[in-house]
DOLO-669554 format. One record per residue: x, y, z of N, C-alpha, C, O in turn; residue in one letter. Coordinates in steps of 0.05 Angstrom, whole numbers, plus 5000, padded with zeros to 4 digits. Atoms other than C-alpha are relative to their C-alpha. Example, Ala and Ser with C-alpha at 12.3 -4.5 7.8 and 13.67 -1.06 7.14 Angstrom:
<sites>
501849765000524649105156501850245000503950245013A/498449764999527349795143498550225014499550445018S/
</sites>
This chain:
<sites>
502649875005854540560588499350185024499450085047X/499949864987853041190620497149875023496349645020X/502750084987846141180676496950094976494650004974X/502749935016842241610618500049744983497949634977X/500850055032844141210562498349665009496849554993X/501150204989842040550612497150084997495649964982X/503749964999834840870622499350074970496950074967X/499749945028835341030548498649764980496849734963X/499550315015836340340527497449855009496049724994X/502650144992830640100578497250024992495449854990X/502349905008825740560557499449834971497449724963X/501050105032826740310485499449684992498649604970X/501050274997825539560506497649975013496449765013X/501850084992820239710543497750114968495849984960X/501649985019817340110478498949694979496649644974X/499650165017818939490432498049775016496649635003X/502550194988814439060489497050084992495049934995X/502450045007809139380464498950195031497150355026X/501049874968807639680543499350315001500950504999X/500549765000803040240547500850215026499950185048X/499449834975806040810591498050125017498750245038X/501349804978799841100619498849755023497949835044X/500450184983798140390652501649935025504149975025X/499550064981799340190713502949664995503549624972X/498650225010804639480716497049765004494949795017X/501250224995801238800706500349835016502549755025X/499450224971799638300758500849804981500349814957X/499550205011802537660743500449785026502149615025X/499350144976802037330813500549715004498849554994X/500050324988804536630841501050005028501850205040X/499350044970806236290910502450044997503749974977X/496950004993813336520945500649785022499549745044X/499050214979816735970975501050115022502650285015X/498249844974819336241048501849895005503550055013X/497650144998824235761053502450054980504750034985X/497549995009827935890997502950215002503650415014X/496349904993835336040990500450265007501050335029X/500649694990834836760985498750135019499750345028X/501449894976829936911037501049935022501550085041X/498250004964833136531091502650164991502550365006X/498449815011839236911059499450345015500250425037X/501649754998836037591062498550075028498550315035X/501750014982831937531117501450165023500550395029X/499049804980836537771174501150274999501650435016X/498749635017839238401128496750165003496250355018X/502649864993831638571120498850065026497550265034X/501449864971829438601184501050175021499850295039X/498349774990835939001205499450324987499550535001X/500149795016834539501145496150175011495250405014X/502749844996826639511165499950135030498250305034X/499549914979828639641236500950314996500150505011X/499149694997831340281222499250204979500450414978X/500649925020827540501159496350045010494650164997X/501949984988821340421209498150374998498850605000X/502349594998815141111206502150164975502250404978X/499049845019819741311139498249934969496649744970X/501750045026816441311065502049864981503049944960X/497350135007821340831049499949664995501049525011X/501050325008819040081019502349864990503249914968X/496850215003825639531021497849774983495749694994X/500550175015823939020954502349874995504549984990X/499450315011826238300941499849964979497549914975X/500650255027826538000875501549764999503549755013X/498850194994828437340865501550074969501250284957X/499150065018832737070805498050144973498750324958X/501750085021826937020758497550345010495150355012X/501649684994824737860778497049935012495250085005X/502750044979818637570825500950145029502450065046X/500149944969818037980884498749835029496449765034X/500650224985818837570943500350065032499749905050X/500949894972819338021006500250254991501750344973X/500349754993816938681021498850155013496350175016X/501049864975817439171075499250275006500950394993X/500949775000814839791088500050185020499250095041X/499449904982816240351128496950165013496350175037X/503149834998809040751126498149854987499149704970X/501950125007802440471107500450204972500250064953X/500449855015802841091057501949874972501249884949X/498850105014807740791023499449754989499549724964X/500250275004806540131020497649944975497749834953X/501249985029799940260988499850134976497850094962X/499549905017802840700939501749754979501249694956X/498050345016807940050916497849874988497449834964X/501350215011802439620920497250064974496449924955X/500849985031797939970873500650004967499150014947X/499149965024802939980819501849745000504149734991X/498750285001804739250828501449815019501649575020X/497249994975809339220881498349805027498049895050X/500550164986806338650917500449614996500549474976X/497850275001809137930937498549794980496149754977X/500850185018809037430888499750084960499749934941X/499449915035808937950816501549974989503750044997X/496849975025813237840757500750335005498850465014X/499349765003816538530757501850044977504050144982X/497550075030820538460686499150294992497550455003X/500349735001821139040651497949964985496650174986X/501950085023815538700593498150135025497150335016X/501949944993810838860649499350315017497350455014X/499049794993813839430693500750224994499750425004X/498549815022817939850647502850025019503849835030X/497550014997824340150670499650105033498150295040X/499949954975825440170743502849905019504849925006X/497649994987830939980798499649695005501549545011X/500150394997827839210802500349954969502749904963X/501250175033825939000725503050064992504549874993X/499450005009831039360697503549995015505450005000X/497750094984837239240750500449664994502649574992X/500350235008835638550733501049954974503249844970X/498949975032836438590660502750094995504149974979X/496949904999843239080672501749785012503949755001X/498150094979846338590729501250205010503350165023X/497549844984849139220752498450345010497350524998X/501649804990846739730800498850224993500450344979X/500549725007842440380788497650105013496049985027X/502549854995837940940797498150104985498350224964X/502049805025831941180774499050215015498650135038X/502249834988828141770798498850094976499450134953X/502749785020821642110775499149924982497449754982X/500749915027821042230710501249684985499949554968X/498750225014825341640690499249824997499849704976X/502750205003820041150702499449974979498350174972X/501650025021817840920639496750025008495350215001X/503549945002810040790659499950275023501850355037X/500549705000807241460682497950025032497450235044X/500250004972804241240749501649985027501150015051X/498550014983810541100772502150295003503950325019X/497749664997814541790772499950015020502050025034X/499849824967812241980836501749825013500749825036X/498450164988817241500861502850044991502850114967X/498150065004825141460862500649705011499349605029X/498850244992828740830869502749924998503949984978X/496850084999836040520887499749695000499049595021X/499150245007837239810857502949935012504850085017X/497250145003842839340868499649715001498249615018X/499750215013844238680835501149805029502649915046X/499350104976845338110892501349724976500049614958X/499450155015849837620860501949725014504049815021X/499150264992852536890885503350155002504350274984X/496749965003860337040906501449784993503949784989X/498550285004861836340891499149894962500549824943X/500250045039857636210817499450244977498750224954X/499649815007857936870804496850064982496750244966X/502949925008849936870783498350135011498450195034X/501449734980844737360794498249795010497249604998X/501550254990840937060851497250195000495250045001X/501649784993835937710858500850335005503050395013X/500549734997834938440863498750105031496950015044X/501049894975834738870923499650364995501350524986X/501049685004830839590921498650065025497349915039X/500749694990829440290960497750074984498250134961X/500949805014824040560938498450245017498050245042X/501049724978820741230964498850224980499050204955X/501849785016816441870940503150114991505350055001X/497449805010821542340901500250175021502650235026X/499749844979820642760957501750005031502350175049X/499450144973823142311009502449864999503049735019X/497050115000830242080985502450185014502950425012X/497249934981836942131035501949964997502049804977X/497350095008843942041032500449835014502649725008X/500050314989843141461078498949744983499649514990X/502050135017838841111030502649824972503149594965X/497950185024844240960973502349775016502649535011X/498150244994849640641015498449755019499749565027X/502050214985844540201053499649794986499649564996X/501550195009841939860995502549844982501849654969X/496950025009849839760969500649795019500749555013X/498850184983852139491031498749785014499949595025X/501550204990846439121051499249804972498049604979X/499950185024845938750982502749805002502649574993X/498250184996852638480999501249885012503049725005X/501150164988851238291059498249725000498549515013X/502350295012845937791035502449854980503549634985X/497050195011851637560990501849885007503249724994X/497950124979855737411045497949715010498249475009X/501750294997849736991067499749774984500549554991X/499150165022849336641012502349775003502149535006X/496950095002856336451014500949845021502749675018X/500750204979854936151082499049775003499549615021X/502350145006849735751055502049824977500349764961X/498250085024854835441003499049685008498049625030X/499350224999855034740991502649845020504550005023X/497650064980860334361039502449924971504749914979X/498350105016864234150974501650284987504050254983X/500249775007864634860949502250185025504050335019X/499149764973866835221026502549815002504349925015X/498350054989871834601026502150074974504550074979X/498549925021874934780960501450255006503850315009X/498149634988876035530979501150015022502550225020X/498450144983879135311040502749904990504949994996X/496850145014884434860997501350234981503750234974X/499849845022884135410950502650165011505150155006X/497949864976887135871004501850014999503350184989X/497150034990892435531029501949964975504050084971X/497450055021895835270968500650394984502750494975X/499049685008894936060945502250165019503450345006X/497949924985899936291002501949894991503950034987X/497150165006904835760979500650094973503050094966X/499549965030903935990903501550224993503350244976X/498349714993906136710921497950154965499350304951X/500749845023901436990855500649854971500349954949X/500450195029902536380803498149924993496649835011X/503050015012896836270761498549605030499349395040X/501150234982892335790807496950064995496150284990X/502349975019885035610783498549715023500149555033X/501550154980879635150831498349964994497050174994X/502350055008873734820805499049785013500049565015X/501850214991867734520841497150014982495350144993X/502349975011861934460794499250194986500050224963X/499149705021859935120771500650175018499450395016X/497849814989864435440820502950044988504749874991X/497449995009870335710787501250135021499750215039X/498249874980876336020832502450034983503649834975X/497249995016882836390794500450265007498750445007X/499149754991887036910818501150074975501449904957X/498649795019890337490772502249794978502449814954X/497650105028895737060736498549804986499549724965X/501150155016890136570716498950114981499150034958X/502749975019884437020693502350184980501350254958X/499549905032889937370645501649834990503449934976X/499150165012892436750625497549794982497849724958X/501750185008886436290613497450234977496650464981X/503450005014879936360558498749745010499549525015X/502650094988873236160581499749744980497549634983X/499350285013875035520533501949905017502449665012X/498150174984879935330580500049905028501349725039X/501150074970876535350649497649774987496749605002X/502250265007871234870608502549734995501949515004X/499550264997876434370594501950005033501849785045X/499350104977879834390657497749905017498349835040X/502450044978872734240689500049734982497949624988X/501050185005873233620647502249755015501949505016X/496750194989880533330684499049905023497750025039X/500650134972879832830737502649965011504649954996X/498050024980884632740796501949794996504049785008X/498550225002887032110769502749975004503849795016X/497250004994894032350762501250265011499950475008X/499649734979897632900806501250214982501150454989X/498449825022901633220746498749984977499749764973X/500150005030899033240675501350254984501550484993X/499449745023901633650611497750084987496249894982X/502749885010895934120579501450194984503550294990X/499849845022895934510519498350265006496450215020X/503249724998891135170523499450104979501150114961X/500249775021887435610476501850084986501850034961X/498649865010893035980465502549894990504250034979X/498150235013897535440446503149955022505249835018X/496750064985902735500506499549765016497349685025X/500950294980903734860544501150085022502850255025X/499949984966903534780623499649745004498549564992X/500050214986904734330672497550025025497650205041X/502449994986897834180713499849805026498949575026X/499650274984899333910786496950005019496650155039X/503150134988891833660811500450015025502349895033X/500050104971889933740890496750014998495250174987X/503150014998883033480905499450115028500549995047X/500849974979880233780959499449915021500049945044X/500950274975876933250986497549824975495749924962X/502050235015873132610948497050134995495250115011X/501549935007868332950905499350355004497350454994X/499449694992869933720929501950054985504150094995X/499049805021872533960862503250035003503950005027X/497749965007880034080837501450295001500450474987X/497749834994885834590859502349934977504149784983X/498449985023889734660789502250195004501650424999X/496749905004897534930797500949944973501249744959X/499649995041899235160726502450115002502550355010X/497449885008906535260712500249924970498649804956X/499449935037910335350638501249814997502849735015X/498950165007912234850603502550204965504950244963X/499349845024914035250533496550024983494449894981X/501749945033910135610475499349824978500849634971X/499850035038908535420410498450194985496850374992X/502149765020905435780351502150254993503950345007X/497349745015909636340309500650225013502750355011X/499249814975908536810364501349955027501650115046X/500050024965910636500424504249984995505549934974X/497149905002918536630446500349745020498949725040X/498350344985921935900476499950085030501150295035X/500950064972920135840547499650195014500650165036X/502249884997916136370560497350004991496649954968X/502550025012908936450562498050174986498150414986X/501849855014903436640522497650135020496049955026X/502649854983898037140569499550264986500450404969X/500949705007894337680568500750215023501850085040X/499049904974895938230623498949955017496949815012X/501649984975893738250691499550315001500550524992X/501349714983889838770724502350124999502850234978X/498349755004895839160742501550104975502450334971X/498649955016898739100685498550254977499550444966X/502049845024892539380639499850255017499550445002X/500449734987892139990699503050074984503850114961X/496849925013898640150682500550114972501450334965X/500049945030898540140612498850264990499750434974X/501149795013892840590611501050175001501850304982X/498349764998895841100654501950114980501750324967X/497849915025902041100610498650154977498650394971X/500949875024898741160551498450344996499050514979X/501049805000893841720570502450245008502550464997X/497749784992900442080607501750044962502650264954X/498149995031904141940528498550254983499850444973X/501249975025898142170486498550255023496450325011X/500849774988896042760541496149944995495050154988X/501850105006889242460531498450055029499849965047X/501650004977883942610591498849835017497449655008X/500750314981882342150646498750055023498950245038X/501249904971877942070702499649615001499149424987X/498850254984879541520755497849965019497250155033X/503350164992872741120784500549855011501649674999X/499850244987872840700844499250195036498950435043X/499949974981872040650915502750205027505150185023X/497649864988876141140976500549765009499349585020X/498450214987881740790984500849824980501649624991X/499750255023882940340916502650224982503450134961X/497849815009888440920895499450134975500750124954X/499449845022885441400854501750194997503050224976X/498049945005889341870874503150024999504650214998X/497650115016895241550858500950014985503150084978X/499750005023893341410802501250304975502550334955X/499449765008893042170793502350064983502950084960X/496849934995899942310813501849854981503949974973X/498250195016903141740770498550194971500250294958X/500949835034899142130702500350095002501450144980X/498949745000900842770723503350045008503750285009X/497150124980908642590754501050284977500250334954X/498849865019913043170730498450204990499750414985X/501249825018908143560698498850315020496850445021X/502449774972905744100751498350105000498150345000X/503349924999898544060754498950165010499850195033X/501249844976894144560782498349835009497049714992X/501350124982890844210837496850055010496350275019X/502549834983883244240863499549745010500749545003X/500850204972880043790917497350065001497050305005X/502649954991871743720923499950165023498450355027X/499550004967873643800993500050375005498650515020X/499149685003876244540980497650144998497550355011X/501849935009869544660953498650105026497650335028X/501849944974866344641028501550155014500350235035X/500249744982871145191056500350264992500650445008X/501949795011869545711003498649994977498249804961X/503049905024864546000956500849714986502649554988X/500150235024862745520899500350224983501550114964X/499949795024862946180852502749935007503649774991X/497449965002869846220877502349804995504649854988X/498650335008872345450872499450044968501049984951X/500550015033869245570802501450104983502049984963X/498549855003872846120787502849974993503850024971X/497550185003879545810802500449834981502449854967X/500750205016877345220760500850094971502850044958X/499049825019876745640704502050174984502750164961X/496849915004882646060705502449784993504449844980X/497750095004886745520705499749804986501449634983X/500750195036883045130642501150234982502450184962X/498049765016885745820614502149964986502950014964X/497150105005891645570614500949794993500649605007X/500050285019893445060569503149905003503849714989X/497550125002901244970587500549735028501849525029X/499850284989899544600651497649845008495449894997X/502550245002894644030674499050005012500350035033X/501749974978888244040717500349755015500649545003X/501550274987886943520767498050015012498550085035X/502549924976880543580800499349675021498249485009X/499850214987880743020862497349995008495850185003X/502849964992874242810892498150134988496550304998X/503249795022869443070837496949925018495550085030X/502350054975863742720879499050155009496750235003X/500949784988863543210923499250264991498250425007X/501549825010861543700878496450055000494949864998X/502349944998854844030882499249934974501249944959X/500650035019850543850819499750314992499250294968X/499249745013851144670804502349964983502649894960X/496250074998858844630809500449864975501249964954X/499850225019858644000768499550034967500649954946X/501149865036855044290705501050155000502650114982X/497749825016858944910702502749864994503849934973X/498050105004865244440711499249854975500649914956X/499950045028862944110654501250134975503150124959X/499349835025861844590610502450134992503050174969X/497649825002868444970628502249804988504349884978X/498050185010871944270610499849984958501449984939X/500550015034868444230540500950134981501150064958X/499549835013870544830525503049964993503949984970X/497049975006878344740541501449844987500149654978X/497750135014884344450508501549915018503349755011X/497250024979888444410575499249635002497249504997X/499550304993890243700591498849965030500050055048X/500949984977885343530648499749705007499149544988X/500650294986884842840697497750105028497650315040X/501549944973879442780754499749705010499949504996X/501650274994876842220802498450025019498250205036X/502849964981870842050836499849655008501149455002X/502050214993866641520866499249824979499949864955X/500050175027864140950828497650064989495550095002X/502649885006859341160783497649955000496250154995X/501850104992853940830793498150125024495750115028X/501049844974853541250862499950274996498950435013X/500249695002854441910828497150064990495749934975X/502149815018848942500815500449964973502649904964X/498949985029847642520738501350214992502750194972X/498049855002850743140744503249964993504649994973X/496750194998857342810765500649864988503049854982X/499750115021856542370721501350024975503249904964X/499149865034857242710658501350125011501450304993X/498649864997861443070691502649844989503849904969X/499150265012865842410687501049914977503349864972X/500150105016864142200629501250204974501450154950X/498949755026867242920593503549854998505249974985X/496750125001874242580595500549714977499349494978X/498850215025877142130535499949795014498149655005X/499450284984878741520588499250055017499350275028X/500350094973875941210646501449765008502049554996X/498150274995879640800684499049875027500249945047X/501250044979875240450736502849825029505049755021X/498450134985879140100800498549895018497250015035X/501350224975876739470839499950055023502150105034X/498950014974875339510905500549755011499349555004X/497650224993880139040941498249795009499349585001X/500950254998874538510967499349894985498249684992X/500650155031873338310894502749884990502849714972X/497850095014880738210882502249885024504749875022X/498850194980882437810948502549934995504349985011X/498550225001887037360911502650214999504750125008X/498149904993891737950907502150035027504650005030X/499149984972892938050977502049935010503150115023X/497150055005899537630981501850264992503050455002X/498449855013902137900934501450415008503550535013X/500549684986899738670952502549985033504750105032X/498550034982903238481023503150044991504550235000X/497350035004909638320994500350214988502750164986X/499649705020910238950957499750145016500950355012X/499549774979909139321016501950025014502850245021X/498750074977913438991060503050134987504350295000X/498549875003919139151009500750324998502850455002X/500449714996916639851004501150085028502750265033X/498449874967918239891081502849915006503849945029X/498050184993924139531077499549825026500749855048X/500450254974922138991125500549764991499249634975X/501050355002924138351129498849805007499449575001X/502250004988917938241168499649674976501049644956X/501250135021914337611130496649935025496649895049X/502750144982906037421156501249714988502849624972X/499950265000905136801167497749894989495850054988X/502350075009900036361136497350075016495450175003X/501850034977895336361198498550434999496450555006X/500149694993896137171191498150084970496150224967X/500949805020895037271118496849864996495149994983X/503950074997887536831127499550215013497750335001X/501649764983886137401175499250164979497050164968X/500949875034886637851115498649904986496550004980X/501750025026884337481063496049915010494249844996X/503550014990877037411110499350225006496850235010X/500449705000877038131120498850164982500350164962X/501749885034872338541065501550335003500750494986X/498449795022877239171066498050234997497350224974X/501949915010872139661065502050374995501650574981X/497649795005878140191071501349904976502750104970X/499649985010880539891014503749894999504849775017X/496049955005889139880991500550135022502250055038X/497949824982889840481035498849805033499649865056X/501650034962885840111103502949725002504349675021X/498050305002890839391078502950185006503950145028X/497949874993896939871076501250165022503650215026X/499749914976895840201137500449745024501949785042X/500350164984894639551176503249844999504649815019X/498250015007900739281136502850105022504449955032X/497849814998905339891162500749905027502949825034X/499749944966903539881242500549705005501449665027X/499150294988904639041240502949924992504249735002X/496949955001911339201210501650185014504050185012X/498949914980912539661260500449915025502349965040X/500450184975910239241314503249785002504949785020X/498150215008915038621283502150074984501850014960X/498449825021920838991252501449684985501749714961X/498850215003924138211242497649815003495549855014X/502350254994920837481234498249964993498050034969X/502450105011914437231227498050155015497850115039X/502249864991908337741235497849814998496849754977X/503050184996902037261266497350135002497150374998X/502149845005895537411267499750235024498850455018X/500250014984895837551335501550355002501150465024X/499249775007899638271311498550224988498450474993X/503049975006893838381275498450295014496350365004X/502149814983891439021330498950154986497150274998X/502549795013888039461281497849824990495649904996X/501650235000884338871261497849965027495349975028X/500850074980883138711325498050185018495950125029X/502249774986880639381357497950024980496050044995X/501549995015876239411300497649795008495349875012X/501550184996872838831314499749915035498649715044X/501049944969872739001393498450214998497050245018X/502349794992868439591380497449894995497049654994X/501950195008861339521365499549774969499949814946X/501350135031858738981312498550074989496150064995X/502749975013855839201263499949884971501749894955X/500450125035853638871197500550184985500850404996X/499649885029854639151126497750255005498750485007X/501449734998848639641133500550195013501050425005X/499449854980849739901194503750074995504950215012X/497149934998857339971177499250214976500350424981X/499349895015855640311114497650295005497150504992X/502449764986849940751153503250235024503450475029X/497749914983856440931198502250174986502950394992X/498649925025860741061145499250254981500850414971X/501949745009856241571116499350235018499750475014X/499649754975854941941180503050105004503450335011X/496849834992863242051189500250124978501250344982X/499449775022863642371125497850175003498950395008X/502149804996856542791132502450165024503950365020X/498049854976860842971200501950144989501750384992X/498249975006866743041167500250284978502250424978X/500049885017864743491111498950325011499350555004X/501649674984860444011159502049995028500950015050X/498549884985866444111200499549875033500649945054X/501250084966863043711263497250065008495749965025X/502949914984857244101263497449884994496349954973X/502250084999851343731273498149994989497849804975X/501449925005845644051258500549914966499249714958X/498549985019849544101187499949704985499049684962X/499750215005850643401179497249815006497149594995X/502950064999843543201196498650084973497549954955X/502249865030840343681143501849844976500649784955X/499650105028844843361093499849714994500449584973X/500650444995843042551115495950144993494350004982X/503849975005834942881109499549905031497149865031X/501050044977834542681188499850255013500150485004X/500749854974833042991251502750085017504349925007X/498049904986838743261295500049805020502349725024X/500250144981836542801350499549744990499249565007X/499250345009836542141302502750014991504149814992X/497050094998843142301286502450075025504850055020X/499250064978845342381357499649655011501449545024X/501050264995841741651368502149814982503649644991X/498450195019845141321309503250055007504949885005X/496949984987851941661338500449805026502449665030X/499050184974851441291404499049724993499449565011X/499450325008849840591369502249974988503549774994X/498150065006855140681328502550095011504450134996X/497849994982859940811383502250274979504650264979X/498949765012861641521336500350185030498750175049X/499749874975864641981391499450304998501150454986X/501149724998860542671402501450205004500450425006X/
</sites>
């Protein structure tokens, strides 16, 4: 679902509530507990985010589970009582029945991040506001625990502002995750280790309503089969199990620890059922397998594609593997910033002209929302076989968006701290890529797998390369680890502040160095982004 057809959909639930748009939201107030889970959670991300969001028109909201706003901070009085006249004070239901469509009520209802500005507001006092949602969700029971929102005049939104409320949402999730139960932190612990020894065989961990299953489980198992494995007790260390899908496995039980939930090792026993082939098993693919597929297919059927994910998760890779052979004409967002946009456009054009070979346009993102709508349109029009990739959409202009969304297939790609359990595996595939007979050691690949990757495949592959260069033979320890390591000798900075950092090197990066340049396009001052350069140890 695109971001329109989301505000689309909201608007038309808030119609069906019955909720008059020219009203203001309804109070619905009760007491906020301060103690609870989320606030002490939250609590140290908020007061980092209000620290630096300080004299801006810029209000950081809380919701809990149950869309009650339960902290909120404010950068200007001007602000604050603009929120709080239209609801936005501690202790309101904020649902969309009372709200309408916004970046709390209805982020809540999606589970999955967005924006609104202006106009998009369903009730009609709220326009003058934009807002950036994001869904804060348990990493362990995978439930929404609350909503975290930006909000600000339309006038007053920055390009600091989106990755803030991203990275600092999952931050608090990390808290969370701290906060675990001891039965729960000792499971994923056991979980771990026996996952090094498994090398990528289905392996599945249940404490309560914590599930845990890497890639060969979740495309082996239905959500009928993690319910009866939650019903097996430790009693015996081996059992035989049947599944859903009628193939049998052998199930060898490790308890964690007396009353800290079960570590399930699932090997093949044989099939049954008119489909299944004698001692092989019945699954569904894995992740790589379904990337793969698509590519193929869209490369078979010349079918249009645009590749969605984080820098660094291999879109363009992915490119290169759909286009392989074919000799694409090439364009780059990037290209866009060292001439004209008439004349990037231009190019663009000419070579949708041409229908014998294939566009790629890399980094669409970076397109200007001009740029973006004529690239549209010039795509609508052609026949040529075209692929693009961008950012994840959720972070793009609606421009970019639809820009996106003009392509037959999307093919989104995880970023790598959601798909941990690969990491093994990913290693070993590198290592033969380099020809090394290098191996980590257990002690090494925990370093990794506690690492959140924010580089992504390419930040693991690079780290990968220089510790197989380091150890050309033997056992690579953690202690090889030095990009790791300088990393985490420079300054500390939490998730915000890393993703406030992270946004200034590309602003830098995009205006060539120059300053001034890279200021006007964050909405700061020249002399707050000299300040934020020397906390974040960025070199002038």
């Amino acid at each position: 679902m695109t971001t329109s057809d989301a505000i689309a959909v909201a608007w038309r639930r808030a119609e069906l509530a019955g909720l008059d748009p020219l009203l203001r939201p309804n109070a619905a107030v009760s007491p906020v507990k301060p103690t609870s889970r989320l606030l002490t959670a939250a609590a140290p991300v908020l007061d980092r985010m209000a620290s630096i969001l300080t004299g801006t028109n810029v209000c950081i909201i809380l919701a809990d589970r149950d869309v009650r706003l339960v902290d909120l901070r404010a950068g200007t009085t001007s602000i604050r009582d603009a929120v709080g006249e239209n609801g936005a004070v501690l202790g309101n239901l904020f649902s969309e029945e009372s709200s309408g469509t916004n970046s709390v009520a209805t982020v809540h209802e999606l589970r999955a991040p967005l924006t609104v500005t202006g106009e998009e507001h369903y009730l009609v006092p709220m326009k003058k506001f934009s807002c950036y949602g994001y869904p804060i969700i348990h990493p362990l029971t995978h439930r929404l625990e609350g909503v975290l929102d930006l909000t600000f005049f339309v006038d007053d939104g920055n390009a600091l502002l989106h990755p803030m409320v991203e990275h600092a949402a999952r931050d608090i999730e990390a808290q969370l995750l701290q906060q675990s139960p001891r039965d729960q932190q000792t499971l994923i612990e056991k979980y771990q280790r026996i996952s090094v020894r498994r090398r990528g065989a289905p392996l599945v961990g249940i404490a309560g309503d914590l599930i845990l299953a890497n890639s060969a489980a979740t495309a082996l198992l239905e959500p009928a089969d993690y319910a009866a494995l939650g019903t097996i007790t430790a009693e015996t260390s081996v059992t035989s199990h049947t599944l859903s899908s009628g193939a049998r496995v052998n199930l060898r039980l490790t308890r964690a620890m007396p009353g800290a939930g079960i570590v399930f090792e699932i090997d093949w026993l044989q099939a049954s059922g008119p489909s299944a082939k004698s001692g092989s098993p019945v699954r569904s693919r894995s992740r790589a397998e379904r990337v793969a597929t698509q590519i193929a297919d869209a490369r078979a059927h010349r079918r249009s594609l645009s590749v969605v994910g984080e820098r660094g998760t291999g879109r363009s890779t992915a490119l290169r593997q759909l286009t392989a052979d074919a000799d694409p004409v090439l364009f780059d967002g990037l290209d866009r910033l060292h001439e004209p946009e008439s004349a990037w456009l231009q190019r663009l054009v000419d070579a949708l002209e041409h229908a014998e070979r294939p566009v790629v346009i890399d980094n669409a993102h970076l397109l200007s929302p001009q740029v973006a709508r004529a690239a549209r349109t010039a795509l609508d029009r052609t026949s040529t076989w075209f692929a693009l990739s961008s950012d994840p959409v959720h972070l793009l202009s609606p421009d970019v968006s639809a820009l996106v969304d003009s392509s037959q297939v999307r093919l989104a790609l995880l970023p790598l701290r959601l798909r941990k359990h690969e990491i093994p595996a990913l290693v070993d595939a590198m290592l033969t890529t380099l020809a090394s007979p290098a191996r980590f050691t257990p002690a090494a690949l925990r370093t990794l797998l506690a690492h959140d990757w924010p580089g992504n495949d390419s930040e693991l592959r690079a780290e990968v390369t220089a510790a197989a260069r380091r150890r050309s033979a033997g056992d690579i320890s953690d202690v090889d680890l030095v990009r790791l390591k300088d990393r985490a000798a420079g300054p500390l900075l939490g998730a915000v502040d890393t993703a406030l950092r992270a946004t200034m090197e590309e602003a830098l990066a995009r205006s060539g160095g120059n300053k001034l340049a890279a200021a006007r396009s964050l909405g700061i001052s020249r002399t707050t982004l000299y300040k934020r350069m020397q906390t974040f140890g960025l070199s002038e």
